[in-house]
MARGU-743655 format. One record per residue (C-alpha): residue in one letter; x, y, z. Coordinates in Angstrom, 3 decimals. Last residue first. Layout:
% MARGU-743655
> A, X, Y, Z
...
***
This chain:
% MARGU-743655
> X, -2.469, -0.999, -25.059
> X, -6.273, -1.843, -24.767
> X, -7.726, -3.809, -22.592
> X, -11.880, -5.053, -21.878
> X, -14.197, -2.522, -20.097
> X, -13.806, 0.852, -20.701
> X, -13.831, 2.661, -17.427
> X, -17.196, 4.496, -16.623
> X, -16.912, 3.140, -12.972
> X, -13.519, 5.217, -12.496
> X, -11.492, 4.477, -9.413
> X, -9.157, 1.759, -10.639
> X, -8.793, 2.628, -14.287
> X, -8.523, 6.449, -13.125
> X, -5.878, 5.286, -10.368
> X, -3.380, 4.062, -12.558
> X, -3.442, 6.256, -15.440
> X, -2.788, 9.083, -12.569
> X, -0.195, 6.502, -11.386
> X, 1.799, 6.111, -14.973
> X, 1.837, 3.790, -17.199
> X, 1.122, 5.413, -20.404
> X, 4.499, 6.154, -21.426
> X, 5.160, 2.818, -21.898
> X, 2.710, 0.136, -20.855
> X, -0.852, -0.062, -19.594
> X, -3.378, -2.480, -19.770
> X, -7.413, -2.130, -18.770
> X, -10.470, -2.925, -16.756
> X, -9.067, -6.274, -16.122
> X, -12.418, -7.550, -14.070
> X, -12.903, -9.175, -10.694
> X, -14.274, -5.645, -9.775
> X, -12.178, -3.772, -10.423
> X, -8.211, -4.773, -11.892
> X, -5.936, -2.308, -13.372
> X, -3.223, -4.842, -15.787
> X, 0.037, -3.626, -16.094
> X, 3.262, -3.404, -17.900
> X, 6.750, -3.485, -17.871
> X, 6.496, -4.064, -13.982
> X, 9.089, -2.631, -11.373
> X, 8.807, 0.540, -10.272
> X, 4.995, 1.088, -11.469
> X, 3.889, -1.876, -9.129
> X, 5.928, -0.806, -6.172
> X, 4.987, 2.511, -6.842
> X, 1.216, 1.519, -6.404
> X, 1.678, -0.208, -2.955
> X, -1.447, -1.945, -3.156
> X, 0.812, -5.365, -4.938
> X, 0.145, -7.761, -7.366
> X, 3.700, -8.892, -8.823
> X, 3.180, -11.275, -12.056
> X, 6.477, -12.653, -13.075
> X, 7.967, -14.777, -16.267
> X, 10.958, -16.934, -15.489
> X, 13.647, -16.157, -18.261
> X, 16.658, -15.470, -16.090
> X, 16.489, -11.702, -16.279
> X, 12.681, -12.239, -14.702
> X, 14.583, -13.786, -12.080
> X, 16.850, -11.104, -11.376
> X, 14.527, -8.502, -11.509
> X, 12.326, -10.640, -8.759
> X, 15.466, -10.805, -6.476
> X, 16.238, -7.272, -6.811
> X, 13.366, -6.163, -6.058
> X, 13.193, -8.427, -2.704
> X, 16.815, -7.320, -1.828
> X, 15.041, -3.420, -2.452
> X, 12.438, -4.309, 0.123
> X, 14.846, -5.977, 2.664
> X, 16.495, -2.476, 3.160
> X, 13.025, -0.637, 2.723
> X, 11.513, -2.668, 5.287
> X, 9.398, -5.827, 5.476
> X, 5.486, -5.830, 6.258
> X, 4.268, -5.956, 2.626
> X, 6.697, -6.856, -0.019
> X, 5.509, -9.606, -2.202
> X, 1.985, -8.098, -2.181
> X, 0.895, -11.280, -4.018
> X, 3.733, -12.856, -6.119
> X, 3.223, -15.166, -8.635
> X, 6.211, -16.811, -10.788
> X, 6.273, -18.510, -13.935
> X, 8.933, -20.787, -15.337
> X, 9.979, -22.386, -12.126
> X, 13.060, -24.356, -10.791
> X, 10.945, -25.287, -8.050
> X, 13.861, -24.528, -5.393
> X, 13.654, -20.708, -6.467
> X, 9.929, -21.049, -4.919
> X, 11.551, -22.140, -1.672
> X, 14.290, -19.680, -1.861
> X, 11.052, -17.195, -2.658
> X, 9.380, -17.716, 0.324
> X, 12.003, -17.403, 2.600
> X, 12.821, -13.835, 1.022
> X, 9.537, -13.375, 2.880
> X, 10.605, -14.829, 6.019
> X, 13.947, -12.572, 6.389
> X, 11.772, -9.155, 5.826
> X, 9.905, -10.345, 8.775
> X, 12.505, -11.256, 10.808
> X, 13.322, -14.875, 11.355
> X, 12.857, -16.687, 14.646
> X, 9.206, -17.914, 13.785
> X, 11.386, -19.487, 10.817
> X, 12.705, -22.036, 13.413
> X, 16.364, -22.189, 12.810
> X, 17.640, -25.499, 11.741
> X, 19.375, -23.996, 8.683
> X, 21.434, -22.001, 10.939
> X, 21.359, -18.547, 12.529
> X, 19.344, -16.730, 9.945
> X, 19.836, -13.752, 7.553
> X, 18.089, -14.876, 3.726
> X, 20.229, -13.552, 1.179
> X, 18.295, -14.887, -1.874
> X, 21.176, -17.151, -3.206
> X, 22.905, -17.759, -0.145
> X, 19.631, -19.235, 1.192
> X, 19.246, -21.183, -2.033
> X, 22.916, -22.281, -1.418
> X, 22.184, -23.656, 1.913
> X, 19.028, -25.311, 1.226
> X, 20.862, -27.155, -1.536
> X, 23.776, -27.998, 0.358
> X, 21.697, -28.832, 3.873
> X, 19.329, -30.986, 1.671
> X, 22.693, -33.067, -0.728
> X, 23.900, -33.685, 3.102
> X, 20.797, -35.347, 5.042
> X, 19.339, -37.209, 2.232
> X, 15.661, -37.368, 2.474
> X, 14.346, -40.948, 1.985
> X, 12.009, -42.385, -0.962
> X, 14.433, -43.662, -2.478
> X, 16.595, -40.998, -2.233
> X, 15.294, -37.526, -1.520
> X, 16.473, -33.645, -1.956
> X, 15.378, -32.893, -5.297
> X, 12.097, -35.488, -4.776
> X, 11.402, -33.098, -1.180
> X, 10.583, -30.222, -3.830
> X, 8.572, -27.757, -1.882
> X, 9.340, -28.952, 1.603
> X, 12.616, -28.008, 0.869
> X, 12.924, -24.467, 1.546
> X, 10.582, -24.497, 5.252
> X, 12.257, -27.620, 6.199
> X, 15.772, -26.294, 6.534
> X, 13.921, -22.792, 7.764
> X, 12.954, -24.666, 10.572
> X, 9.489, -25.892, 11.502
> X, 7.036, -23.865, 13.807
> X, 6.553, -20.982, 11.504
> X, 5.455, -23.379, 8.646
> X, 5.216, -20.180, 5.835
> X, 2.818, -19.807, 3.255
> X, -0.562, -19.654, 3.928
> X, -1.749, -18.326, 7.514
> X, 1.804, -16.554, 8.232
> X, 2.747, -15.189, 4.726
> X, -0.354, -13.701, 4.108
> X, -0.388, -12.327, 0.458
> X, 1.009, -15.863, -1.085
> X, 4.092, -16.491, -2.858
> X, 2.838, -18.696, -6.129
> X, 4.771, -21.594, -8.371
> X, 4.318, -22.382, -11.754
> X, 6.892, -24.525, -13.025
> X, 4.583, -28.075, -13.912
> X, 5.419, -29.367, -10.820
> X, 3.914, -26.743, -8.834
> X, 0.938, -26.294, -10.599
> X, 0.400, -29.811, -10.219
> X, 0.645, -29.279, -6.361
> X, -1.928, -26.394, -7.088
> X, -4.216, -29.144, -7.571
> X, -7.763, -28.385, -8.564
> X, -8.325, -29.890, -11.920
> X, -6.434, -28.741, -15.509
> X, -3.441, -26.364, -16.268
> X, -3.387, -26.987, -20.163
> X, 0.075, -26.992, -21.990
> X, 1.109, -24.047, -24.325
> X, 4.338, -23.012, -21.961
> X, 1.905, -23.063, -19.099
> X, -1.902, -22.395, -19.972
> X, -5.183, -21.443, -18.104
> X, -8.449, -21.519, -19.253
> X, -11.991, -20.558, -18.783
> X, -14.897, -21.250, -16.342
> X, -15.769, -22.245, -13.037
> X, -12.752, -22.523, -11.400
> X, -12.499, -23.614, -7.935
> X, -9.683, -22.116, -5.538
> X, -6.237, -22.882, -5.409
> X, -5.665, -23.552, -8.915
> X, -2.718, -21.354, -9.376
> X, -4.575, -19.113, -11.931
> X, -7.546, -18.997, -9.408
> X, -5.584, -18.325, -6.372
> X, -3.698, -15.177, -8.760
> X, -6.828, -14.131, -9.757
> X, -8.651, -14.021, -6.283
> X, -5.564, -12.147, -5.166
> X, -6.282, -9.205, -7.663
> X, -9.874, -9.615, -7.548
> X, -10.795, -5.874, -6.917
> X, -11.126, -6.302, -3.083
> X, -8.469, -3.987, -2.134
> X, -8.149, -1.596, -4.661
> X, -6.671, -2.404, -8.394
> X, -3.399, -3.523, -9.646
> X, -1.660, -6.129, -11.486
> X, 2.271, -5.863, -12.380
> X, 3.954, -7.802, -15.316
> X, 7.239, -8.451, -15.132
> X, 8.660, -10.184, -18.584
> X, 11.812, -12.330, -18.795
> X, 9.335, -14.967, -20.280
> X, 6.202, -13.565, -21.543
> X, 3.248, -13.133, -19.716
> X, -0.475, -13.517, -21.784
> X, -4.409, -11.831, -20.424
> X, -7.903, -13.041, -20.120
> X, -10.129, -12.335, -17.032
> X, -13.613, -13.248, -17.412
> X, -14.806, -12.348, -13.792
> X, -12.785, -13.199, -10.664
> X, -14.206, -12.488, -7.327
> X, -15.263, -16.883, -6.888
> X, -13.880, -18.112, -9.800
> X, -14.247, -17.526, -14.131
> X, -10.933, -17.128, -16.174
> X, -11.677, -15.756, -20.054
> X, -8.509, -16.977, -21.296
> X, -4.926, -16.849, -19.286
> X, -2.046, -17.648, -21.293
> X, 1.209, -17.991, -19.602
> X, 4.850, -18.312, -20.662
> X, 4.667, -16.518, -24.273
> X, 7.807, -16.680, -25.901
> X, 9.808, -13.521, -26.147
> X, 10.724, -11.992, -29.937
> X, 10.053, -8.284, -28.761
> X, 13.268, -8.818, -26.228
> X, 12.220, -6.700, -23.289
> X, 14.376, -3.659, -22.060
> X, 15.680, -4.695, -18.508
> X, 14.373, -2.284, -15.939
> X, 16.782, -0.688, -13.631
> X, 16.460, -1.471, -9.802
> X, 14.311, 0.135, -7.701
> X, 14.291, 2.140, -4.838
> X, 17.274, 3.881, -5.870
> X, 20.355, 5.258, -3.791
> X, 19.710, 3.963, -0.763
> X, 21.926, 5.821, 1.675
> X, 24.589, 4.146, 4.375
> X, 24.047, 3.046, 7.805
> X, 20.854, 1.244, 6.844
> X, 18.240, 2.670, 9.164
> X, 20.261, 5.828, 9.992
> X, 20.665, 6.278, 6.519
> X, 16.813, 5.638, 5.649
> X, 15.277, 8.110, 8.441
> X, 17.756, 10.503, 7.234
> X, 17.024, 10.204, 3.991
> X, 12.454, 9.925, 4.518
> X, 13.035, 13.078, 6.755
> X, 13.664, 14.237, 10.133
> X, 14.369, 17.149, 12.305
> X, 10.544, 17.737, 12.287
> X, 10.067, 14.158, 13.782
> X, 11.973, 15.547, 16.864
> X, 14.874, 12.602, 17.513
> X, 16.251, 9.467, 19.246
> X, 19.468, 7.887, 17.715
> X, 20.956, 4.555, 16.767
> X, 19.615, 2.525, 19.519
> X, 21.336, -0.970, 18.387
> X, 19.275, -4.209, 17.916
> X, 20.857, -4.276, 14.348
> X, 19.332, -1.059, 13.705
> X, 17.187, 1.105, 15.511
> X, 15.766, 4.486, 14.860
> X, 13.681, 6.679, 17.173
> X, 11.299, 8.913, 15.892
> X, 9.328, 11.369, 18.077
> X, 5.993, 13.519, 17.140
> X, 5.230, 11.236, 14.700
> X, 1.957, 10.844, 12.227
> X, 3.161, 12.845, 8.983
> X, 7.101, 11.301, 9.571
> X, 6.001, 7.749, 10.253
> X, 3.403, 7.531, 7.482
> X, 6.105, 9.285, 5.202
> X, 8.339, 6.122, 6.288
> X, 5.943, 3.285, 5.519
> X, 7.605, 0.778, 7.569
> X, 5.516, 1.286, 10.295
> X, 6.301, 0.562, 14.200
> X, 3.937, 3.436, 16.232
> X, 4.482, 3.253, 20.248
> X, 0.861, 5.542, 20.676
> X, 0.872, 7.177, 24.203
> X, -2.578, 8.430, 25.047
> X, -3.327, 12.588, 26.136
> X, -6.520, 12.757, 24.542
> X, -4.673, 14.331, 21.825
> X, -1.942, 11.289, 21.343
> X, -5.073, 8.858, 21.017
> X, -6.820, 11.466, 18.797
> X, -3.662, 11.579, 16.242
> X, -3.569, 7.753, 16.645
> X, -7.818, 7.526, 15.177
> X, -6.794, 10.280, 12.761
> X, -4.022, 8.167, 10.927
> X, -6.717, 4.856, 11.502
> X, -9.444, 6.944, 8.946
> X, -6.312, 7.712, 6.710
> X, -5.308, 4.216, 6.854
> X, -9.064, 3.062, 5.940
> X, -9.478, 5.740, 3.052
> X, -6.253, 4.613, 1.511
> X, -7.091, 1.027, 1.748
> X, -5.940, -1.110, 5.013
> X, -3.461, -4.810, 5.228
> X, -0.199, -2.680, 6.348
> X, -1.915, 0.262, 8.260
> X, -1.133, -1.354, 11.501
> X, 2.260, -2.606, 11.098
> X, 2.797, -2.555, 14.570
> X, 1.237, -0.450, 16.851
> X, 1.944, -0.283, 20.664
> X, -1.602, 1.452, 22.623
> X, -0.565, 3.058, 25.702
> X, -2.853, 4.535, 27.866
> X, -5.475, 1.864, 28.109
> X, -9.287, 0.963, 28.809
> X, -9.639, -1.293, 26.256
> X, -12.276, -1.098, 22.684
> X, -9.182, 0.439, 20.742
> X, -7.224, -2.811, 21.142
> X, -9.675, -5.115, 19.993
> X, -10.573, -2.462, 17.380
> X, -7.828, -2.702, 15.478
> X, -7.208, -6.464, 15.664
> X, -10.802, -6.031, 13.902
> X, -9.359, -4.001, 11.298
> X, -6.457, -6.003, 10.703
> X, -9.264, -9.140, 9.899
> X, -10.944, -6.632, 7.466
> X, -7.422, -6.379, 5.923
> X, -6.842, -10.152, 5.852
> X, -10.104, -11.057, 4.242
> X, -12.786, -12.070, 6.848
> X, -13.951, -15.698, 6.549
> X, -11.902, -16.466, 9.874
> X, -13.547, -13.789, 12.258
> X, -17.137, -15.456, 11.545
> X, -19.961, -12.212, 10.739
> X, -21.978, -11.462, 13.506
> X, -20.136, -7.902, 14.627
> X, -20.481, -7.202, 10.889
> X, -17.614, -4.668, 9.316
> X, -17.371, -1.287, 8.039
> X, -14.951, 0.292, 10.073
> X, -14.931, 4.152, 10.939
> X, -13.464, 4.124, 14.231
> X, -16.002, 6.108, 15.529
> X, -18.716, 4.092, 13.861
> X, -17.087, 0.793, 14.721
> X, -17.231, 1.679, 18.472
> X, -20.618, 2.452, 18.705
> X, -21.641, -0.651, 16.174
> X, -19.382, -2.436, 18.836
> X, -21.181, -1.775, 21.863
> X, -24.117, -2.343, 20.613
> X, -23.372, -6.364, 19.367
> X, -21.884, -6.435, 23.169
> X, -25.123, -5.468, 24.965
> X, -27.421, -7.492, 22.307
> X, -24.861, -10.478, 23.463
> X, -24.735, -10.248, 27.005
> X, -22.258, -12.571, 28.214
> X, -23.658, -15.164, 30.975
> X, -21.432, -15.156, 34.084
> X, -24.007, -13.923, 36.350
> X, -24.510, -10.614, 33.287
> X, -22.091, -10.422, 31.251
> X, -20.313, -7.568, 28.421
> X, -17.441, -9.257, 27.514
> X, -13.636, -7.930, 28.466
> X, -11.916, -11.103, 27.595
> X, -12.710, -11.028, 23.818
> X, -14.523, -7.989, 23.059
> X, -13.446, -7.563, 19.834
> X, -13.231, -11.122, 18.895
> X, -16.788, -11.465, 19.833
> X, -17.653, -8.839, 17.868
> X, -16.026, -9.790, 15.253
> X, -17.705, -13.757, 15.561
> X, -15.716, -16.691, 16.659
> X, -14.190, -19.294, 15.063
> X, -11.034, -17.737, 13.510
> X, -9.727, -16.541, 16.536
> X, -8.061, -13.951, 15.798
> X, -4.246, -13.021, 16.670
> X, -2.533, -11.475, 13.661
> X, 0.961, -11.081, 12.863
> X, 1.966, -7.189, 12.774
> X, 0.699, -7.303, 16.520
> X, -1.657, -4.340, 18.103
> X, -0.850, -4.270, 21.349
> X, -2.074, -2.788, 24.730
> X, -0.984, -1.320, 27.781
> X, -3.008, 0.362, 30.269
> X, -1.343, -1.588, 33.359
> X, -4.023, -4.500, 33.551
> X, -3.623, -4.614, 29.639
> X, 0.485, -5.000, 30.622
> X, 0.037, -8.264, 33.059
> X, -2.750, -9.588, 30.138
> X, 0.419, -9.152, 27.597
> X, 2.065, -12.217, 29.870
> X, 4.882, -11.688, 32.547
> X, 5.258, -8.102, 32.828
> X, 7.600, -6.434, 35.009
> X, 7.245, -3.050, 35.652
> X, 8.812, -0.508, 38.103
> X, 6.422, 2.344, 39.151
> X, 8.476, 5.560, 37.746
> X, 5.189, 7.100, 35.718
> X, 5.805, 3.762, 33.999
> X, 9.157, 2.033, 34.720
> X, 10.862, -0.374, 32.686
> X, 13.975, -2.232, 33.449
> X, 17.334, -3.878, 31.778
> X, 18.519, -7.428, 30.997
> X, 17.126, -10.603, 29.774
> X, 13.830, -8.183, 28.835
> X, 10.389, -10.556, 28.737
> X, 8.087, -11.153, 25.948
> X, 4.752, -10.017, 24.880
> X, 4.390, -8.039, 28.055
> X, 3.410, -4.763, 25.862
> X, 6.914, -3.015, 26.096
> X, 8.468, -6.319, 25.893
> X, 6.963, -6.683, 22.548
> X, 7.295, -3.161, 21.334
> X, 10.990, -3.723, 21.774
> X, 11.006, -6.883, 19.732
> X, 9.074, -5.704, 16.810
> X, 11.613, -3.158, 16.672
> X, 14.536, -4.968, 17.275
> X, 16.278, -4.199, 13.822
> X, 15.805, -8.062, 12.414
> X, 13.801, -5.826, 9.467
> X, 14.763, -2.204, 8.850
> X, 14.626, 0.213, 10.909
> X, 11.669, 2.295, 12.480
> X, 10.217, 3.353, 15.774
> X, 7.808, 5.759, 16.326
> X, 6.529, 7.658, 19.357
> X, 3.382, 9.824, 18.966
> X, 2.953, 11.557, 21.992
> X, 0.325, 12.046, 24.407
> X, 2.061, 10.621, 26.867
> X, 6.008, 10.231, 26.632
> X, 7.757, 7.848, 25.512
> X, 11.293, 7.684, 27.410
> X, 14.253, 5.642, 25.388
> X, 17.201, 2.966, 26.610
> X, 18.345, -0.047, 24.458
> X, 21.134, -2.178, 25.575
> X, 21.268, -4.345, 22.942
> X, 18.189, -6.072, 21.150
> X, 17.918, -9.183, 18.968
> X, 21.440, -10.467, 20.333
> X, 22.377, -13.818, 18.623
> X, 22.735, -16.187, 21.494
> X, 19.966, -18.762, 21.255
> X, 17.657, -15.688, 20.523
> X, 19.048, -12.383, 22.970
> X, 17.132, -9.544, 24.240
> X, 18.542, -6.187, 26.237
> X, 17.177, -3.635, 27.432
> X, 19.107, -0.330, 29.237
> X, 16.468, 1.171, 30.243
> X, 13.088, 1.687, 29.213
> X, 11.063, 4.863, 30.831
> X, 7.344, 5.189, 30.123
> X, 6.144, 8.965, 31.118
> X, 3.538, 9.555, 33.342
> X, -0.362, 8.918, 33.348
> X, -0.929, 11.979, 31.671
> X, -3.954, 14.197, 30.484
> X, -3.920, 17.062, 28.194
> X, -0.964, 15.918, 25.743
> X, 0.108, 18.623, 23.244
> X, -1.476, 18.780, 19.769
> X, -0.409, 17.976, 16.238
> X, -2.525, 18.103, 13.228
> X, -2.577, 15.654, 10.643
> X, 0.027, 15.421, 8.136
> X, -2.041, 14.789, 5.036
> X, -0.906, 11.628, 3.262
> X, -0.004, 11.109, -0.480
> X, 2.863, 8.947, -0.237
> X, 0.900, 6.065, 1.864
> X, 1.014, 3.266, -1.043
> X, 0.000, 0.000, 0.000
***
């Protein structure tokens, strides 16, 4: 998601306060490898506080001892200078301090109201009050400014509405410190800018917001403080209106990023056609017909519920099509098996890398080869040494950070999971690649190793579809693209015509022409 476009709201100073929270001198370590070290910073209330850096920084760490998440190995907290020592997030609600986690916690089964309220329902003799609960969230969804059913199952949400409800979980406590990560990651322009004023009243009412975002100009139009980290390191505490997006981003890195992306390849007009899609029919995908060359990027874009990921399932066969075809080098993707997709050299890297494409509780050895186990195997058995060299040298090849091979990926940074992803889809040996919002949740360092990586292998033939909200991401990187709405390619652009403005009048516009023109 693109947040380049968003008005700095209003700053205020605190009217209430419930003292400032002091960390000092924190330190974390995983088997050894030091995830924080000796960190010290004050956040004070009815501030903004944000802290950025790039994947594996200690961010996500931080804000989890902060919110009882996990506990320090060394240093101390103090809030309005009571010591603290939390032992479970529960331990942090009871002191006003509450999370909102980049990985989400629902519980699929229950209702979004129910998930809302979860813990703190409304009851009566030990019997919740469901009319009372059901009101109390259409209140609280109307001045948040979500959309959503309190009766509607958790787990059949999409994964922004899910956000939203994570959201509102933590809005709906009694709390003076609310830690954010990520929270804007899954939401729509109008959503983030509806959350932007919902932080902006939290600091006003005198409320400490903790704010992790990788979206640096969210960070620098909501912040009143930014601290940076990197490598577990404080690297320096300072006035939002000292900073900007090169500061923030040489502080992060400890040297400038010269381009966001890298240079486009000019594409052979004699390439073979990879992938024909014709007339596609699934659940949110109408008629959809379009080709991908080899050595060809090819973005697809369109607001959140356009069909963009309902495409790529369908295309995979990971969801039932009704109608239309699909073709791989000129051969005929038939059935439901996206295991057949696999082995015929289409692979896919889903949106949500936590509910469908990682094993978070397995190692990263496991995590790579699980996608071709017959590379690694022998009769029938996994050889030990030809796994560790092949996992080893797909690591290598897509700089993923860990440990060791028998790291459990839950150990891994964000940015260090994704790149997961695509050492396991490297391991296919494909000929078409899918990536859905390849990017979201990792930072700008880990962003540009993820460009790089898809450049790379659309230089090596492979053709690539990257859907992604972040509209630059799209423009940066694809030769062309397809504006989805709808379930429907509205339109292509290439060349001089793609362009954002192009963009966004495909994907806003009703009166659209239907079908593609180049």
């Amino acid at each position: 998601m693109s947040t380049g476009n968003i008005e700095e709201a209003p700053r205020s100073a605190a009217t209430s306060s419930g003292g400032d929270l002091v960390v000092t001198g924190v330190s974390k370590r995983y088997g050894g490898v030091p995830a924080l070290s000796d960190v010290s910073l004050t956040i004070t209330p009815g501030t903004v506080h944000a802290l950025v850096g790039e994947n594996g920084a200690g961010k996500s760490t931080l804000g989890k001892i902060i919110s009882g998440v996990i506990s320090p190995d060394e240093g101390t907290m103090t809030l309005g200078g009571e010591h603290l020592s939390f032992k479970s997030p529960r331990e942090a609600l009871a002191h006003g301090i509450v999370t909102i986690a980049q990985e989400l916690a629902i519980v699929p089964g229950l209702s979004v109201a129910e998930n809302v309220y979860l813990g703190v329902e409304a009851s009566t003799v030990g019997f919740v009050r469901r009319r009372e609960s059901r009101r109390r969230f259409r209140e609280l969804a109307k001045t948040v400014g979500f959309e959503l059913s309190p009766d509607r199952r958790a787990g059949s949400l999409s994964i922004a509405d899910q956000q939203k409800v994570e959201i509102m979980r933590a809005l709906s406590r009694n709390t003076s410190i609310v830690v954010m990560d990520e929270p804007t990651a899954a939401l729509s322009g109008n959503e983030t800018a509806a959350l932007h004023k919902i932080i902006r009243s939290l600091a006003r009412d005198g409320k400490s917001v903790v704010l992790i975002s990788h979206f640096l100009s969210e960070v620098l139009a909501l912040a009143d403080v930014i601290t940076t980290l990197r490598d577990g390191h404080l690297i320096r505490t300072v006035d939002a209106k000292d900073a900007n997006e090169e500061s923030l981003i040489e502080g992060m890195l400890g040297r400038s990023l010269l381009t966001a992306f890298p240079e486009k390849a000019t594409p052979d007009e004699e390439r073979a056609i990879v992938l024909e899609v014709e007339h596609l029919k699934a659940p949110g995908v109408n008629d959809c017909s379009f080709v991908l060359h080899e050595s060809e990027i090819l973005g697809i874009a369109g607001l959140v519920g356009a069909g963009r990921s309902e495409l790529a399932r369908a295309i995979f066969r990971d969801s039932k099509v009704s109608g239309g075809t699909v073709r791989l080098k000129g051969t005929e993707l038939a059935g439901h098996s996206p295991s057949r997709s696999i082995r015929r050299g289409l692979v896919f890297i889903p949106e949500s890398r936590k509910e469908m494409g990682l094993l978070v509780g397995r190692s990263v050895k496991e995590n790579i080869s699980l996608s071709r186990l017959d590379l690694v195997s022998r009769f029938g058995w996994i050889a030990g040494i030809r796994e560790r060299r092949k996992v080893t040298e797909l690591m290598n090849a897509v700089t993923v950070k860990a440990a060791s091979i028998r790291t459990p990926v839950s150990m891994l940074s964000g940015g260090n999971q994704q790149k997961l992803m695509f050492a396991r889809s490297v391991m296919c040996s494909p000929s078409v690649l899918i990536a859905d919002e390849p990017t979201r949740g990792v930072d700008v360092g880990s962003k540009r190793a993820i460009y790089d990586i898809l450049t790379e292998m659309a230089a090596s033939g492979m053709g690539v579809v990257v859907i992604s909200s972040d509209l630059e991401e799209v423009l940066g990187l694809a030769h062309r693209v397809l504006v989805m709405r709808h379930g429907r390619i509205i339109t292509e652009l290439s060349g001089e015509r793609m362009n954002e403005q192009a963009v966004l009048a495909a994907a806003f516009t009703e009166s659209s022409s239907e079908g593609t023109d180049s």
